[in-house]
PDB file of N, H, CA, C and O in Angstrom:
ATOM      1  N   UNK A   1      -0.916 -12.598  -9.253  1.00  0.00           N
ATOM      2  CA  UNK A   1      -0.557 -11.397  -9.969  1.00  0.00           C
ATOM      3  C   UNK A   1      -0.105 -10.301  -9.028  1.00  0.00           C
ATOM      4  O   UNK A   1       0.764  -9.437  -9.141  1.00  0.00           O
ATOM      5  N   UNK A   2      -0.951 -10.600  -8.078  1.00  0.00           N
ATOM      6  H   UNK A   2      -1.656 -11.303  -7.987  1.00  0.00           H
ATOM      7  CA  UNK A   2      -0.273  -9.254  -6.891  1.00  0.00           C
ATOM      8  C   UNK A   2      -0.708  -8.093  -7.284  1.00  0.00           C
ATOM      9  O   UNK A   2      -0.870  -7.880  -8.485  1.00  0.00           O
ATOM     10  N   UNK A   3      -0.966  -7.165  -6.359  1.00  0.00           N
ATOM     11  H   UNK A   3      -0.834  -7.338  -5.383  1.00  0.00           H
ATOM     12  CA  UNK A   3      -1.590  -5.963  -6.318  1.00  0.00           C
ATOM     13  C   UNK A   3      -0.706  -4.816  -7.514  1.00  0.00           C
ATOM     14  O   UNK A   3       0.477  -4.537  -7.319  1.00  0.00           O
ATOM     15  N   UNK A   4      -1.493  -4.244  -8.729  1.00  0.00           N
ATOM     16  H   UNK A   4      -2.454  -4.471  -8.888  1.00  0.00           H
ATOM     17  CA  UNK A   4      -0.963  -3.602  -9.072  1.00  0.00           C
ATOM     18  C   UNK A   4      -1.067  -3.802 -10.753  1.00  0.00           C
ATOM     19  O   UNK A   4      -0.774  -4.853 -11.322  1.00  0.00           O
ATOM     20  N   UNK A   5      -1.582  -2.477 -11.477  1.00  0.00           N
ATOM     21  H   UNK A   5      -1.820  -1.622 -11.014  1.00  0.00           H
ATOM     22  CA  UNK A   5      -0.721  -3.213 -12.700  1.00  0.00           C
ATOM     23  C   UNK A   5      -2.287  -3.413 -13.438  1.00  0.00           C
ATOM     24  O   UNK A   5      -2.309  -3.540 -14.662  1.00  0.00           O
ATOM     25  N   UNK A   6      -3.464  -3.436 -12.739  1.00  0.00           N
ATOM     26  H   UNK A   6      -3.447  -3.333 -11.744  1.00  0.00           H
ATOM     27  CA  UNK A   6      -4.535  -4.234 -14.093  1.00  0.00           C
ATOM     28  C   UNK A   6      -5.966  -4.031 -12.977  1.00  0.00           C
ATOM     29  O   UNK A   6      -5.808  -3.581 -11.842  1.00  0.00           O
ATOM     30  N   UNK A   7      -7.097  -4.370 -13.423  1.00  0.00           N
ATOM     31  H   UNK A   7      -7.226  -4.735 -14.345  1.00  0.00           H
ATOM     32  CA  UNK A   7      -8.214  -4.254 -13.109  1.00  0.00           C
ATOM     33  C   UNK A   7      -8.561  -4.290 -11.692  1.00  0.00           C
ATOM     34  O   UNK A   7      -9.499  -3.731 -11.123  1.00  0.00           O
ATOM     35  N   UNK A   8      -7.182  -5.422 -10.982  1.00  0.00           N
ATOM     36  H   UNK A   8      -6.420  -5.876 -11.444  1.00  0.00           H
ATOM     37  CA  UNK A   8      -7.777  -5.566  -9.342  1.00  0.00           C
ATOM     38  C   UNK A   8      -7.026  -4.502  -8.295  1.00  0.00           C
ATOM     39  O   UNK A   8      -7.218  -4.420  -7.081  1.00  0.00           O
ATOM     40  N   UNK A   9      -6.242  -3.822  -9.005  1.00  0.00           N
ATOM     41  H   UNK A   9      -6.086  -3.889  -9.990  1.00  0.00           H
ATOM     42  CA  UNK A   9      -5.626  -2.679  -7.970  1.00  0.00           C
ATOM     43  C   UNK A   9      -6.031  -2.195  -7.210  1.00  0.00           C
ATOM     44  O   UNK A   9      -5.508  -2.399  -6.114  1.00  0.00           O
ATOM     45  N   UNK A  10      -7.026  -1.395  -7.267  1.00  0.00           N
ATOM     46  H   UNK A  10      -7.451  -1.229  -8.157  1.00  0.00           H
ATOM     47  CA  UNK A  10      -8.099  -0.723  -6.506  1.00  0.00           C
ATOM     48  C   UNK A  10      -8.405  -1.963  -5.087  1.00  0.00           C
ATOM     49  O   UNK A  10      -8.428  -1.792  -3.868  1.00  0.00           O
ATOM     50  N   UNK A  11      -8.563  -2.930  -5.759  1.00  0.00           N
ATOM     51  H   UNK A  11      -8.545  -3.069  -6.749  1.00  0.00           H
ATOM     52  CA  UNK A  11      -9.267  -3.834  -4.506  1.00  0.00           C
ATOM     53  C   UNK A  11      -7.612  -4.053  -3.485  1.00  0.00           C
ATOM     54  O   UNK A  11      -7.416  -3.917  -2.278  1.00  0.00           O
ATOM     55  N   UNK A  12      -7.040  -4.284  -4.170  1.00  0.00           N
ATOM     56  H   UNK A  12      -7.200  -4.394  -5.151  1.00  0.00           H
ATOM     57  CA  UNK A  12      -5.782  -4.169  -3.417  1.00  0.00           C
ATOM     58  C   UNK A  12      -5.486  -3.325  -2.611  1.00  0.00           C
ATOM     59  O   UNK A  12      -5.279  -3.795  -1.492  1.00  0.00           O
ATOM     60  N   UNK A  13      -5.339  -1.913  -2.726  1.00  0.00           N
ATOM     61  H   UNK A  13      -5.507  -1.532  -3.635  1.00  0.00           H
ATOM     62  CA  UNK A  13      -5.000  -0.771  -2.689  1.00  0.00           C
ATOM     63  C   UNK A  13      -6.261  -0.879  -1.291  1.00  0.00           C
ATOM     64  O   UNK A  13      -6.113  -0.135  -0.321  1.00  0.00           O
ATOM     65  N   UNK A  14      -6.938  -1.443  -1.324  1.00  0.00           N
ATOM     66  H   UNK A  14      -7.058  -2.047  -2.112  1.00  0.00           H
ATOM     67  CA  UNK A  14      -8.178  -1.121  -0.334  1.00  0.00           C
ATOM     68  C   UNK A  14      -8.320  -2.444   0.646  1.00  0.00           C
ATOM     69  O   UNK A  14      -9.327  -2.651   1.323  1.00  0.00           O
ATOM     70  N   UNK A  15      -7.204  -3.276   0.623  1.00  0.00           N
ATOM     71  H   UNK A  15      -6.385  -3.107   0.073  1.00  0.00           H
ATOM     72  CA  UNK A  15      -6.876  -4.388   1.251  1.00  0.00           C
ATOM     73  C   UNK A  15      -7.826  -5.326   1.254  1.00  0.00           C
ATOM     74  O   UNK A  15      -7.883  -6.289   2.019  1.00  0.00           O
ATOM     75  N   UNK A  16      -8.720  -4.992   0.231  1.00  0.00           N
ATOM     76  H   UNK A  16      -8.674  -4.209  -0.390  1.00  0.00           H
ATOM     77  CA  UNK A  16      -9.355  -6.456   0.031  1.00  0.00           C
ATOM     78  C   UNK A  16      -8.528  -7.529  -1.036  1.00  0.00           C
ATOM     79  O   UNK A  16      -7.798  -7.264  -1.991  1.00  0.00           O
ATOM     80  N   UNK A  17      -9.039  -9.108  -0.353  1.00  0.00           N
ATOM     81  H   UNK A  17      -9.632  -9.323   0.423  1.00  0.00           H
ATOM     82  CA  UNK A  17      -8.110 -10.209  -1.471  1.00  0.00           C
ATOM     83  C   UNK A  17      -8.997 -10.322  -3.008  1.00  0.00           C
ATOM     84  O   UNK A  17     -10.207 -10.347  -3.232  1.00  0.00           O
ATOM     85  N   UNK A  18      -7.809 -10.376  -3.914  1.00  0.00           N
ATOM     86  H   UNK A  18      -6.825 -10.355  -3.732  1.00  0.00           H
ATOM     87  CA  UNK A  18      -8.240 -10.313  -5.148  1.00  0.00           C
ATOM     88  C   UNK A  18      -6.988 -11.450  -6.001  1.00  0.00           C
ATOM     89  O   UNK A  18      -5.786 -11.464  -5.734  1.00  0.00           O
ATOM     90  N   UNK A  19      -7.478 -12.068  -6.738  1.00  0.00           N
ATOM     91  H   UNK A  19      -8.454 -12.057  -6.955  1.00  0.00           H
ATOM     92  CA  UNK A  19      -6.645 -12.916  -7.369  1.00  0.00           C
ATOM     93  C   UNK A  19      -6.663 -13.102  -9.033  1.00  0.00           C
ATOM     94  O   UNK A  19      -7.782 -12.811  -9.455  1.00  0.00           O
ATOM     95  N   UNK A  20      -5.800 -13.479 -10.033  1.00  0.00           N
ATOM     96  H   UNK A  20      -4.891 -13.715  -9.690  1.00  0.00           H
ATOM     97  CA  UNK A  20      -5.883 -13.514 -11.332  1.00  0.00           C
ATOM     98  C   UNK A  20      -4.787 -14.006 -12.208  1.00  0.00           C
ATOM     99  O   UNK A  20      -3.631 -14.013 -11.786  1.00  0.00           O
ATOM    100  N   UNK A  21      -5.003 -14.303 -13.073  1.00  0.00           N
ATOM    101  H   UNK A  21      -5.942 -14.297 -13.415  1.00  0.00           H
ATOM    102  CA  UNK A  21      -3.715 -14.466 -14.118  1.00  0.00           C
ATOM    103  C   UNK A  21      -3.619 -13.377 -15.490  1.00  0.00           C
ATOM    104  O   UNK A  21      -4.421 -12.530 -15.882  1.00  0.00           O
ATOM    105  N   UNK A  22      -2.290 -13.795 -16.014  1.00  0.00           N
ATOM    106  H   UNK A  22      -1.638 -14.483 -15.696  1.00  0.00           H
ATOM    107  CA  UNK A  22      -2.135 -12.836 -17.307  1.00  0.00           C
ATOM    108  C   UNK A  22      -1.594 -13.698 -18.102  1.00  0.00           C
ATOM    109  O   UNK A  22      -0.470 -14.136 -17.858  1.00  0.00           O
ATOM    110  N   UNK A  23      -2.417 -14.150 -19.368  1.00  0.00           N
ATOM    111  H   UNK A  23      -3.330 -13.794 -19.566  1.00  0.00           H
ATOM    112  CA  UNK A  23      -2.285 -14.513 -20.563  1.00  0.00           C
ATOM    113  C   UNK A  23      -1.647 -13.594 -21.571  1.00  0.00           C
ATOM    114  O   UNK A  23      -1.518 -13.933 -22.747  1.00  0.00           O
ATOM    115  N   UNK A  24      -1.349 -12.726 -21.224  1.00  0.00           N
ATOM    116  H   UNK A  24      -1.454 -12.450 -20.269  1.00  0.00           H
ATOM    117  CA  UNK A  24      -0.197 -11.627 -21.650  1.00  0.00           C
ATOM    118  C   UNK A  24      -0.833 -10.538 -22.200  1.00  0.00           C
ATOM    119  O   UNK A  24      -1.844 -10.622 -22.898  1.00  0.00           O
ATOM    120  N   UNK A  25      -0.221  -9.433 -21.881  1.00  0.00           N
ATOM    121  H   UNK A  25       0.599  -9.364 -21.314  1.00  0.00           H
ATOM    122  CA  UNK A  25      -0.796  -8.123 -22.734  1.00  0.00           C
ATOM    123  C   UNK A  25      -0.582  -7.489 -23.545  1.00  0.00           C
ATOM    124  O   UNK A  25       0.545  -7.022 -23.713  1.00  0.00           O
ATOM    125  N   UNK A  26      -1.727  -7.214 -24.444  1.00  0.00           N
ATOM    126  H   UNK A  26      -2.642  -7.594 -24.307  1.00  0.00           H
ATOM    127  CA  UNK A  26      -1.346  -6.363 -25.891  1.00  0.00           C
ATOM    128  C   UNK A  26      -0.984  -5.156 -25.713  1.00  0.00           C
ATOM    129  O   UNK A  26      -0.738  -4.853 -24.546  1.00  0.00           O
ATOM    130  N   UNK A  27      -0.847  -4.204 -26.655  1.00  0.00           N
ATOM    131  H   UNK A  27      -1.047  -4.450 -27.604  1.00  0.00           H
ATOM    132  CA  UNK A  27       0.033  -3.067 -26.613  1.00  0.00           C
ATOM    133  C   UNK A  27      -1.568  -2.076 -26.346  1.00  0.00           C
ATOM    134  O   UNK A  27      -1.688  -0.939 -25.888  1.00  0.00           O
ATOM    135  N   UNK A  28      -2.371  -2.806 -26.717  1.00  0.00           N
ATOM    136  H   UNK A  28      -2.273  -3.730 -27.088  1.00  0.00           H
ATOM    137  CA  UNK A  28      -3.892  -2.351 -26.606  1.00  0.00           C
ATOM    138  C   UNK A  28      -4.529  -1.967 -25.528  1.00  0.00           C
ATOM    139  O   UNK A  28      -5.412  -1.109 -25.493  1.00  0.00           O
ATOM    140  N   UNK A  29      -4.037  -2.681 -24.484  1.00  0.00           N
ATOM    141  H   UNK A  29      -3.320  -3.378 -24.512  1.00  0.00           H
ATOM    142  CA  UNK A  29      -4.927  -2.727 -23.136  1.00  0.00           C
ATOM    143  C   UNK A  29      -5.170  -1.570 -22.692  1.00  0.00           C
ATOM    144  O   UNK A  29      -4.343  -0.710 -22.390  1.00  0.00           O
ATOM    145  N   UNK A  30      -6.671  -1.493 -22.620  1.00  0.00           N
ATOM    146  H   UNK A  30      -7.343  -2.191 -22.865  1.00  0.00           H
ATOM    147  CA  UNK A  30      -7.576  -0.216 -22.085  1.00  0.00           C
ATOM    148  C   UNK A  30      -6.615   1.038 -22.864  1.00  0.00           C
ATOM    149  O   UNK A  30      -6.109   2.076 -22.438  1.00  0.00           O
ATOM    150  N   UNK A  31      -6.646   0.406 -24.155  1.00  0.00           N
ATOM    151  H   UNK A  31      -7.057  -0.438 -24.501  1.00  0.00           H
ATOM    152  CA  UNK A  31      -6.271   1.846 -24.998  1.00  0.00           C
ATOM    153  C   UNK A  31      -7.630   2.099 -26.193  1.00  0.00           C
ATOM    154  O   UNK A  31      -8.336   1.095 -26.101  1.00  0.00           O
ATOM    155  N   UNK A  32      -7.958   2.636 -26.781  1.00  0.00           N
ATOM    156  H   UNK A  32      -7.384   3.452 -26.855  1.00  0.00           H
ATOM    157  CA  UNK A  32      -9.221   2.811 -27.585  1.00  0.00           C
ATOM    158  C   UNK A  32      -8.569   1.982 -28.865  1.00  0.00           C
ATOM    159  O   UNK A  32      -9.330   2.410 -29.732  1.00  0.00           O
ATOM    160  N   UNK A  33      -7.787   1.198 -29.482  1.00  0.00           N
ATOM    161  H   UNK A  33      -7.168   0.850 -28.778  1.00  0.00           H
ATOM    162  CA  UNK A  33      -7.524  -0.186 -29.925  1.00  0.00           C
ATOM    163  C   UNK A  33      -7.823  -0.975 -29.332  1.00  0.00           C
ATOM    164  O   UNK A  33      -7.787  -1.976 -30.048  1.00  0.00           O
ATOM    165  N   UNK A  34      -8.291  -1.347 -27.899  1.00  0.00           N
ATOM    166  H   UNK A  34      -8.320  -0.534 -27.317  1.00  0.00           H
ATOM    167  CA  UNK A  34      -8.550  -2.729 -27.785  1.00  0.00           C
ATOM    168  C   UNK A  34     -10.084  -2.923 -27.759  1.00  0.00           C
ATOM    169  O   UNK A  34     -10.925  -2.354 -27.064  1.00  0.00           O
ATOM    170  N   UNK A  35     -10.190  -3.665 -28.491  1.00  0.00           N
ATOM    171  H   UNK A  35      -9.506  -4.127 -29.056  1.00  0.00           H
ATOM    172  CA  UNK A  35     -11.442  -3.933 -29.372  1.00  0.00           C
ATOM    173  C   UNK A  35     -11.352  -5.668 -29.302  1.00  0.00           C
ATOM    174  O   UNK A  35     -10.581  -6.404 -28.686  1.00  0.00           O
ATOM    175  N   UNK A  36     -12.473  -5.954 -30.200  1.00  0.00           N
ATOM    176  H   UNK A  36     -13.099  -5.357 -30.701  1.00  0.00           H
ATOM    177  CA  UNK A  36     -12.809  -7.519 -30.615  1.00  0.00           C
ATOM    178  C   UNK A  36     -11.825  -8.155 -30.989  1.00  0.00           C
ATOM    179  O   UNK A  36     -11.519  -9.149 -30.330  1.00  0.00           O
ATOM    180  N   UNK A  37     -11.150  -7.843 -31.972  1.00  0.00           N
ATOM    181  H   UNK A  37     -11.399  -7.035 -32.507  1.00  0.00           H
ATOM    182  CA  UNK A  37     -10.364  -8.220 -33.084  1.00  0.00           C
ATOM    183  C   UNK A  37      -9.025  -8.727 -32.287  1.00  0.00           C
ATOM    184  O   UNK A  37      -8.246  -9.481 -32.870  1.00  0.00           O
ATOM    185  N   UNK A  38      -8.802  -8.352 -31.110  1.00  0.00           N
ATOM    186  H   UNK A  38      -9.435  -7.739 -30.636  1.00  0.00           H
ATOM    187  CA  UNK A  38      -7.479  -8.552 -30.813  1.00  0.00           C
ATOM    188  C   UNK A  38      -8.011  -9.851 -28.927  1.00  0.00           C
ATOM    189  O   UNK A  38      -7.362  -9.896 -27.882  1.00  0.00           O
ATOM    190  N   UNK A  39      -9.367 -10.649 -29.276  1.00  0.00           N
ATOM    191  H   UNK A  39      -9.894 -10.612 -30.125  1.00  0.00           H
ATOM    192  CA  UNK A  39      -9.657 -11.483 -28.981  1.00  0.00           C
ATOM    193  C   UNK A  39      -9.088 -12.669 -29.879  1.00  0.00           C
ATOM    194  O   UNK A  39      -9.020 -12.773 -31.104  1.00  0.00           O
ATOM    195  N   UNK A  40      -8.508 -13.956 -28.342  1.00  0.00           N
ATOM    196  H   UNK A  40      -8.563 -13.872 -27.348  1.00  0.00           H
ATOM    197  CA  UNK A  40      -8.050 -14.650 -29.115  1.00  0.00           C
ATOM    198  C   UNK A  40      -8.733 -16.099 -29.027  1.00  0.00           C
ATOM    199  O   UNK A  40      -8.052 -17.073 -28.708  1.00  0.00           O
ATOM    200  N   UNK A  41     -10.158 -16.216 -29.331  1.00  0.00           N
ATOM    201  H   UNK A  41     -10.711 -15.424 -29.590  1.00  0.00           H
ATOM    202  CA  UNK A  41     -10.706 -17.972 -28.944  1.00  0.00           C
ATOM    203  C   UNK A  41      -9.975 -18.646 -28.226  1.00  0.00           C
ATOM    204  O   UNK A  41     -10.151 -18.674 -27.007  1.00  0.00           O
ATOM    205  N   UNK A  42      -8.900 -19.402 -28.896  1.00  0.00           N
ATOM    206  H   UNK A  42      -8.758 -19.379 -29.885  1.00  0.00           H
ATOM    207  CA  UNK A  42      -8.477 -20.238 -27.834  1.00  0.00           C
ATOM    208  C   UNK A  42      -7.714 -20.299 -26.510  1.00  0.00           C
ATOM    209  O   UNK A  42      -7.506 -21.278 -25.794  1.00  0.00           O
ATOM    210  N   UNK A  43      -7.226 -18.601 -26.299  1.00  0.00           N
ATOM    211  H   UNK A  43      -7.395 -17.806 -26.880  1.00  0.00           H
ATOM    212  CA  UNK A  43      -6.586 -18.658 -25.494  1.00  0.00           C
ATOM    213  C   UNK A  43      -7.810 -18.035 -24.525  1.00  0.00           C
ATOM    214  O   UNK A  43      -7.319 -17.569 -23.497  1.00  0.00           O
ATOM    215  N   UNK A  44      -9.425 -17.887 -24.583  1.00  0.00           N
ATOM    216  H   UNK A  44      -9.823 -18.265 -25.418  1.00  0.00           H
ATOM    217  CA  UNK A  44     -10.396 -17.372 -24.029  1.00  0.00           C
ATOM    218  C   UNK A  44     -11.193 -18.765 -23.588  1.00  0.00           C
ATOM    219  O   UNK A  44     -12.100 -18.838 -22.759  1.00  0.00           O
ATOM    220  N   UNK A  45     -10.543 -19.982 -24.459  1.00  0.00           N
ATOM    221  H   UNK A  45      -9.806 -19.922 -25.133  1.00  0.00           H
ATOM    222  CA  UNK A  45     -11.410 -20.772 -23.751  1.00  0.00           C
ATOM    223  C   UNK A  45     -10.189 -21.882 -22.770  1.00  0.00           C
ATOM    224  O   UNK A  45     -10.555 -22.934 -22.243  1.00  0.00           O
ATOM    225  N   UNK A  46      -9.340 -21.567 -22.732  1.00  0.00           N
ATOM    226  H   UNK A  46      -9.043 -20.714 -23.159  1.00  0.00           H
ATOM    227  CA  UNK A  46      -8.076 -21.562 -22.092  1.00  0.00           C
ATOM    228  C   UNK A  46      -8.249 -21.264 -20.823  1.00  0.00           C
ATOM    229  O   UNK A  46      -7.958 -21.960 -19.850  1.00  0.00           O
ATOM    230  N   UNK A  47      -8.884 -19.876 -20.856  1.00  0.00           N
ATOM    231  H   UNK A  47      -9.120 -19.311 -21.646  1.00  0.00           H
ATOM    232  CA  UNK A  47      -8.251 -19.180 -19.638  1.00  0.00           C
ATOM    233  C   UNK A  47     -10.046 -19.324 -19.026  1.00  0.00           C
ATOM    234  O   UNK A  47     -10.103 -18.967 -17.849  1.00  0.00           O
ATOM    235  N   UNK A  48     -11.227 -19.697 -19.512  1.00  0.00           N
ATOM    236  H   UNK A  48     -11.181 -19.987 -20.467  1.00  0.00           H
ATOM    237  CA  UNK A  48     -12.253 -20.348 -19.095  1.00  0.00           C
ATOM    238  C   UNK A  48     -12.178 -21.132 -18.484  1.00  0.00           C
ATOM    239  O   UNK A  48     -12.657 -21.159 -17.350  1.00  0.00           O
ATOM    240  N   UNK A  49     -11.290 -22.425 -19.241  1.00  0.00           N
ATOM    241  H   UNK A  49     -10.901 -22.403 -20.162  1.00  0.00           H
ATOM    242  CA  UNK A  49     -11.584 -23.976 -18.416  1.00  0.00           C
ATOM    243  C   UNK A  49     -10.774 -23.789 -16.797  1.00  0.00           C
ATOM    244  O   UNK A  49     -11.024 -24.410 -15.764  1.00  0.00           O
ATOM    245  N   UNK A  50      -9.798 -22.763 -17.019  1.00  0.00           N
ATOM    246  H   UNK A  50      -9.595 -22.258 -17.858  1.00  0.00           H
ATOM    247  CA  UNK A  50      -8.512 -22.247 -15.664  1.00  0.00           C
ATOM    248  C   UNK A  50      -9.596 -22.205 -14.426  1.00  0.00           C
ATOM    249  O   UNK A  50      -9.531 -22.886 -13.403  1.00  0.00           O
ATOM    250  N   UNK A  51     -10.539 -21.307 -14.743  1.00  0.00           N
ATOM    251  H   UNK A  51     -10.592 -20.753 -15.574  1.00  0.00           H
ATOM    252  CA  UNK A  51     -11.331 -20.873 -14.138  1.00  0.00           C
ATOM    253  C   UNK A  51     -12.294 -21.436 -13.733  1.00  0.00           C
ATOM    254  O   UNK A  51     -12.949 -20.972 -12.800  1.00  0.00           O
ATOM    255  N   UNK A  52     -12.655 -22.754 -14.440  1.00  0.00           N
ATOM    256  H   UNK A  52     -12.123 -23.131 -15.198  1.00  0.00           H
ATOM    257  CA  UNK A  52     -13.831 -23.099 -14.197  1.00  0.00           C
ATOM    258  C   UNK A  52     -13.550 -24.115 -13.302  1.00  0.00           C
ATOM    259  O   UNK A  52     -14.329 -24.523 -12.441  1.00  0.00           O
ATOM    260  N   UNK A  53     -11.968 -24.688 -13.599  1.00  0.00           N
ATOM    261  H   UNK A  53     -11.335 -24.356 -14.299  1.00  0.00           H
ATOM    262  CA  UNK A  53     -11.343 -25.912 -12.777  1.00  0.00           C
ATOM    263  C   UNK A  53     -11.146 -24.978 -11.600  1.00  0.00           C
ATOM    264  O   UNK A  53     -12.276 -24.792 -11.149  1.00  0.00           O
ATOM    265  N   UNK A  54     -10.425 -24.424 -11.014  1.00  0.00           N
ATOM    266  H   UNK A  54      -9.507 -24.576 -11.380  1.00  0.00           H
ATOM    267  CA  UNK A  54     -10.268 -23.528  -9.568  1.00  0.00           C
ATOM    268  C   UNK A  54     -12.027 -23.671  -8.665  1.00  0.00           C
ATOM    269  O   UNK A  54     -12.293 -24.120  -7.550  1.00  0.00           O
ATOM    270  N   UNK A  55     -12.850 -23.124  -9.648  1.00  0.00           N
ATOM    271  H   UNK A  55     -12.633 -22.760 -10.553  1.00  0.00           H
ATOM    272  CA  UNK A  55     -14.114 -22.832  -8.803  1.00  0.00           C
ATOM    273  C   UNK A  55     -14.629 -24.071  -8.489  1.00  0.00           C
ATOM    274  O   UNK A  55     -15.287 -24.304  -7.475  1.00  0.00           O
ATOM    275  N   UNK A  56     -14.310 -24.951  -9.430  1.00  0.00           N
ATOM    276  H   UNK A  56     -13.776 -24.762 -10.254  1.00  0.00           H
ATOM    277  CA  UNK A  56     -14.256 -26.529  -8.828  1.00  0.00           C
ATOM    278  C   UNK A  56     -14.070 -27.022  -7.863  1.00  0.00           C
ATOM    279  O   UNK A  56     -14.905 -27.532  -7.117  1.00  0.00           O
ATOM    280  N   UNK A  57     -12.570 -26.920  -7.685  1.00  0.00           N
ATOM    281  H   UNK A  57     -11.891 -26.506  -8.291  1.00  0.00           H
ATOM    282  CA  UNK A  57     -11.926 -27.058  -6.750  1.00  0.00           C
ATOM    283  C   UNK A  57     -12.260 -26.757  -5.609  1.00  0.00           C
ATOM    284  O   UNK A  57     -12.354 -27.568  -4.687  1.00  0.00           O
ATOM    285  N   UNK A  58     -12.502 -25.429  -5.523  1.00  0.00           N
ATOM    286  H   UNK A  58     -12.426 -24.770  -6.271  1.00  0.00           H
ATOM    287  CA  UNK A  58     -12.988 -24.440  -4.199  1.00  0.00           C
ATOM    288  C   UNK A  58     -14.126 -25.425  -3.877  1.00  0.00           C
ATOM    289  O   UNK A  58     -14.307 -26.197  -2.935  1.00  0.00           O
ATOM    290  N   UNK A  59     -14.646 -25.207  -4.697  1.00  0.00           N
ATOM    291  H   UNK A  59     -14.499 -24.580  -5.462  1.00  0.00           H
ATOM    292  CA  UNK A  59     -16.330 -25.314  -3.866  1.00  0.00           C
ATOM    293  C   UNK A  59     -15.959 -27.330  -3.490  1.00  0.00           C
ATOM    294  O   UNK A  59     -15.971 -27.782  -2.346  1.00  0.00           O
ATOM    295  N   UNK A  60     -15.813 -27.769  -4.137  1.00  0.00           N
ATOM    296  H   UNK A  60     -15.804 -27.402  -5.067  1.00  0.00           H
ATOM    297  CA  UNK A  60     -15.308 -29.348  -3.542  1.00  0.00           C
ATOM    298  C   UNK A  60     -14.460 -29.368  -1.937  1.00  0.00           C
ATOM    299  O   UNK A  60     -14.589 -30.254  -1.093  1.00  0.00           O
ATOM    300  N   UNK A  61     -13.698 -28.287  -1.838  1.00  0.00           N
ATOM    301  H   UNK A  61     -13.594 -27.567  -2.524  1.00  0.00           H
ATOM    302  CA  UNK A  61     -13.102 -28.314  -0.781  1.00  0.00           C
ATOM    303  C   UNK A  61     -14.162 -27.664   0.691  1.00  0.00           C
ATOM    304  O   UNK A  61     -14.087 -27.924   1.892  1.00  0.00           O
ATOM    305  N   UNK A  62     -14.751 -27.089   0.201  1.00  0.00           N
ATOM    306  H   UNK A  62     -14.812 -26.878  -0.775  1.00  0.00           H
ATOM    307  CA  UNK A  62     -15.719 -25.817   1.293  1.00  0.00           C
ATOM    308  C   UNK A  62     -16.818 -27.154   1.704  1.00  0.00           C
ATOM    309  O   UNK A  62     -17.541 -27.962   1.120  1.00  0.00           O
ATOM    310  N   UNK A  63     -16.375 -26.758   3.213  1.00  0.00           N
ATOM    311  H   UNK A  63     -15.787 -26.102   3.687  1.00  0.00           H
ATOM    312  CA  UNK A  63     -17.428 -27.685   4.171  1.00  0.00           C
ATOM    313  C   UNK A  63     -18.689 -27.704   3.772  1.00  0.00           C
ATOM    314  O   UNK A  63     -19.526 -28.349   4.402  1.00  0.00           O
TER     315      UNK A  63
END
């Protein structure tokens, strides 16, 4: 995603590594509409398994 733009900026901005994806954004984001309702299950357990396979990965690879 690269520095900029969403939650990890700051860490960027402060040269620490930070990494992520975007399942795309609503017109909502961090506006007082984004709420529950504009949760989407499957694309939450989507972007779970993403995550859960990577940390997999990692830790399989680490001496």
């Amino acid at each position: 995603m690269g520095v900029g733009g969403s939650d990890n900026e700051s860490f960027g901005n402060a040269g620490i590594p930070s990494s992520g994806f975007s399942t795309g954004m609503s017109d909502c984001i961090h506006e007082a509409c984004d709420d529950l309702a504009n949760v989407d299950p499957a694309t939450e357990a989507t972007s779970t398994n993403a995550l859960i396979g990577v940390l997999w990965q990692l830790a399989a690879t680490r001496p």
